[in-house]
Every structure is written in structure tokens, then in C-alpha cells.
C-alpha positions as CSV (number, residue, x, y, z in Angstrom):
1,X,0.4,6.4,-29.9
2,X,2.2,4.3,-27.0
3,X,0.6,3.5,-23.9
4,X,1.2,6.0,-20.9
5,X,1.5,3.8,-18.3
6,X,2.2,6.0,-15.1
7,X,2.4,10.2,-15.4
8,X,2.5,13.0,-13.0
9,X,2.2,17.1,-13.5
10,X,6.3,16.4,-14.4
11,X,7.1,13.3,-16.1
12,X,5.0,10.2,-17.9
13,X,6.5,6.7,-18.2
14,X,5.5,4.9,-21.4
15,X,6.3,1.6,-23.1
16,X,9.5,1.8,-24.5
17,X,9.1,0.6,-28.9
18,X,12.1,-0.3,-30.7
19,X,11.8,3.2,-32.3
20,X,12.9,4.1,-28.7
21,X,16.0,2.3,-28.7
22,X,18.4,4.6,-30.5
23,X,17.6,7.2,-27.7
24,X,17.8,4.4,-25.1
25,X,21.5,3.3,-26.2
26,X,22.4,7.1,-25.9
27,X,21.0,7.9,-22.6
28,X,23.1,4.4,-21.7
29,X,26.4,5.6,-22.8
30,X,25.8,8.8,-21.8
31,X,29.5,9.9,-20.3
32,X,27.9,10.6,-16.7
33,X,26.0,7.1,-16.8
34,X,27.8,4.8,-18.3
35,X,30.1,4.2,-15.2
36,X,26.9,3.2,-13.3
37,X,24.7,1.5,-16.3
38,X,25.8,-1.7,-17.9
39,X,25.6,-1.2,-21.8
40,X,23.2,-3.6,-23.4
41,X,23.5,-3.8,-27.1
42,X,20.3,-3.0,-28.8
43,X,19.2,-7.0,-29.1
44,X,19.1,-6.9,-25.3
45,X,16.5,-4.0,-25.3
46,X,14.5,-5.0,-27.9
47,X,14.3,-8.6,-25.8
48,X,13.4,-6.8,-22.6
49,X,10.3,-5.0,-24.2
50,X,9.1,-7.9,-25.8
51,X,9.6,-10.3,-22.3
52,X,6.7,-10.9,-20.2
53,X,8.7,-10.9,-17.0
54,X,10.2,-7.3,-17.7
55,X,8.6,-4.1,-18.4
56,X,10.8,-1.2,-20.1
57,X,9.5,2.4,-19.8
58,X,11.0,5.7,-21.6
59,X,10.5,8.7,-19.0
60,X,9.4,11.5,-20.9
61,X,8.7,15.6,-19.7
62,X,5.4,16.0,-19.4
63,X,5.4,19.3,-20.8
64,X,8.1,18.8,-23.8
65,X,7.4,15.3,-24.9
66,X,11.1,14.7,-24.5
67,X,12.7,11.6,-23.1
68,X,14.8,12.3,-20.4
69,X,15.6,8.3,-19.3
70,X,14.3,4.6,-19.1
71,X,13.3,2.3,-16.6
72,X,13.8,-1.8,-16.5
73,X,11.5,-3.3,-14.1
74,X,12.4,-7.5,-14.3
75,X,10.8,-10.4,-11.8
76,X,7.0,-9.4,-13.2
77,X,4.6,-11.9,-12.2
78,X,7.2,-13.3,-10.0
79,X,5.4,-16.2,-7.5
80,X,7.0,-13.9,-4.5
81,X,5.4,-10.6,-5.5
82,X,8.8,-9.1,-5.9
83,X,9.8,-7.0,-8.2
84,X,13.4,-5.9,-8.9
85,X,13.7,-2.2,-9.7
86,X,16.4,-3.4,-12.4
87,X,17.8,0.1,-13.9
88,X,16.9,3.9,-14.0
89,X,19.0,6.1,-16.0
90,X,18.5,9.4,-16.3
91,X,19.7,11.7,-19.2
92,X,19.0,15.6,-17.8
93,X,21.0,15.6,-14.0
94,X,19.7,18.0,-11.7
95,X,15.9,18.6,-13.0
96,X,13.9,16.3,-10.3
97,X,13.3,13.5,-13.0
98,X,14.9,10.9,-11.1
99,X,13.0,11.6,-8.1
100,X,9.7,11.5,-9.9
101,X,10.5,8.3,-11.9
102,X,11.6,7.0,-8.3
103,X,8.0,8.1,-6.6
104,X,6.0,6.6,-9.9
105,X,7.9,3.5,-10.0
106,X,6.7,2.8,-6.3
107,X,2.9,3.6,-7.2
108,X,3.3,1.7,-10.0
109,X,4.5,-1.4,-8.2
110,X,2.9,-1.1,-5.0
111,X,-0.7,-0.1,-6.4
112,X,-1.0,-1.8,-10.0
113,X,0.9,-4.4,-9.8
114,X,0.6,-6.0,-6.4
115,X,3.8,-5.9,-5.3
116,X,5.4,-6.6,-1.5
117,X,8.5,-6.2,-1.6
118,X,11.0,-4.0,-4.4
119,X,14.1,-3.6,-4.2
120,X,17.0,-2.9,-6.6
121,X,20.9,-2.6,-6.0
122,X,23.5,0.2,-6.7
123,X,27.3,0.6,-7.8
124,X,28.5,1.5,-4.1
125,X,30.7,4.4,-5.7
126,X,27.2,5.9,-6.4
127,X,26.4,7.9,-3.2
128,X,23.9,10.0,-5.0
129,X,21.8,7.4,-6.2
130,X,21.7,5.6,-2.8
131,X,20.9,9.2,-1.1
132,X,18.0,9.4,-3.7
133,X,17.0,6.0,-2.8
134,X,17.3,6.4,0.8
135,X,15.5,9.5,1.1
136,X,12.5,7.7,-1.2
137,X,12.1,5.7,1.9
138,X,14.2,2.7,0.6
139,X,15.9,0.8,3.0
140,X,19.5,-0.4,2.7
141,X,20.0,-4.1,3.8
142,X,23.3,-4.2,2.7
143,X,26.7,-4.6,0.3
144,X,27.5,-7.6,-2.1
145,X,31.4,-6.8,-2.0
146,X,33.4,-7.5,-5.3
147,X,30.3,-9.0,-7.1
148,X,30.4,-7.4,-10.5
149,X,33.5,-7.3,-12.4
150,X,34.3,-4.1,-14.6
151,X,36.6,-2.8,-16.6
152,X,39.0,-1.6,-13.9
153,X,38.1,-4.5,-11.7
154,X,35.9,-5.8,-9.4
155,X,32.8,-3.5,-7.9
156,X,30.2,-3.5,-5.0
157,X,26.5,-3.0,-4.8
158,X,24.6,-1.9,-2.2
159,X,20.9,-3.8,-1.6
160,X,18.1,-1.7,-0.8
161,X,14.5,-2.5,-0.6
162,X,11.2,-1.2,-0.1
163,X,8.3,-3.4,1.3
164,X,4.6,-2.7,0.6
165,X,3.8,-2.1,4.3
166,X,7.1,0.9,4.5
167,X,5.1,2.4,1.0
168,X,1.3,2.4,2.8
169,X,2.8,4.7,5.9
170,X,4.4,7.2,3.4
């Protein structure tokens, strides 16, 4: 059995195992994701699992066993005691998992691993992520205009972070 890292009464986050990764690469290329999510091919997943530095979850229903997304957490162990919140993808819209990932992720980093400050960007033509973010108590410091180049041309992130301080008055 894999580890449970993190659960609630909705969702559990686990360690991800390469027998994961088939599911992974769906949820990634999932029509409604795939505009937001950089693909990785499989290699790249299977690196992130095994790095020290990274920590790759599967989100899972509590009640159905089913994985419903992944999480990349990268900078582990980082000298600075940040943590980049890397990548959340979701595969069932509209059911709360998102939010409950969101709200473990920040227990997770904040409580067990000793975090001060996470933060994470988004695709700027993402206003529902953000919103998510934002009302998670995420604070946005700001855009990185044209910095990732995509298929249709150049995109923006938006910057947000969370400090351990902002995660103790929630």
C-alpha cells in the first residue's frame, strides 16, 4: 500500500508510483487542462517521484479510491524554507477537490514541512485558478508578462504567495 501522506473527510494525497503515471499523463492532457498544464512525458514524472527536492502526490476521493488529480511540490529542503507549489491538476471540475487539495497542500507545507513562504504562479488566462487561490488566502504579488512561450505564442503568469505568518491567522 502507498503512503497517505495528507487526507481529509474528502480527499487523501498519496505518493504518486510509476503505476500512477498512465493516470497522471491523462489527467495532464485532459482537454480542459492541458491549456493550463505543461505535458511532461512520462520520464519527467517518473524523475520527479524519485527526486529528493520534489514530492508528487495523486489526489484520490476518499470515499471511492479514485484519483481525481496530482500535485508537484519542487524547492523541498530548499535553504530558504520555500516551497514552490509547482502544479495541481485536477481531473473531476466542479466537485470541491481543488479546494481541498489547495487547503491540504498548505497544512502540509506550513505544519510538516517547515515552510515560510509558498507560492506558485498561474497562466494569467486562468481567472478561476487565481480566484481559487486568492480566496485560499494567497496573495498575488504580481505578473511575469510574456515569460512562457506556447504554442500560440507567448503567455503570462501571475505570482502568488502565501507566507507562514498569513497561514497561522487563518
Amino acid at each position: 500500500m502507498t503512503k497517505i501522506v495528507i487526507q481529509n473527510d474528502i480527499i487523501r494525497l498519496r505518493d504518486t508510483t510509476p503505476q500512477d503515471l498512465d493516470q497522471v499523463l491523462r489527467i495532464e492532457r485532459n482537454e480542459e487542462n492541458r491549456r493550463y498544464v505543461y505535458n511532461w512525458p512520462k520520464a519527467r514524472h517518473l524523475e520527479s517521484i524519485n527526486a529528493s527536492e520534489e514530492k508528487h502526490f495523486v489526489v484520490e476521493d476518499q470515499v471511492k479510491g479514485d484519483v481525481v488529480g496530482y500535485i508537484i511540490l519542487s524547492s523541498i529542503g530548499s535553504p530558504h524554507n520555500v516551497i514552490e507549489f509547482d502544479r495541481i491538476t485536477i481531473d473531476k471540475k466542479g466537485k470541491g477537490y481543488g479546494r481541498q487539495a489547495v487547503r491540504l497542500i498548505k497544512q502540509l507545507c506550513f505544519e510538516s514541512y517547515g515552510c515560510h513562504r509558498l507560492w506558485l504562479d498561474v497562466f494569467d488566462d486562468n481567472p478561476k485558478a487565481k480566484a481559487l487561490y486568492e480566496s485560499e488566502g494567497f496573495v498575488f504579488e504580481g505578473t511575469l508578462r510574456d515569460c512562457k512561450k506556447y504554442e500560440d505564442g507567448y503567455r503570462s503568469m501571475h505570482i502568488l504567495s502565501m507566507l507562514s505568518n498569513e497561514y497561522k491567522k487563518e
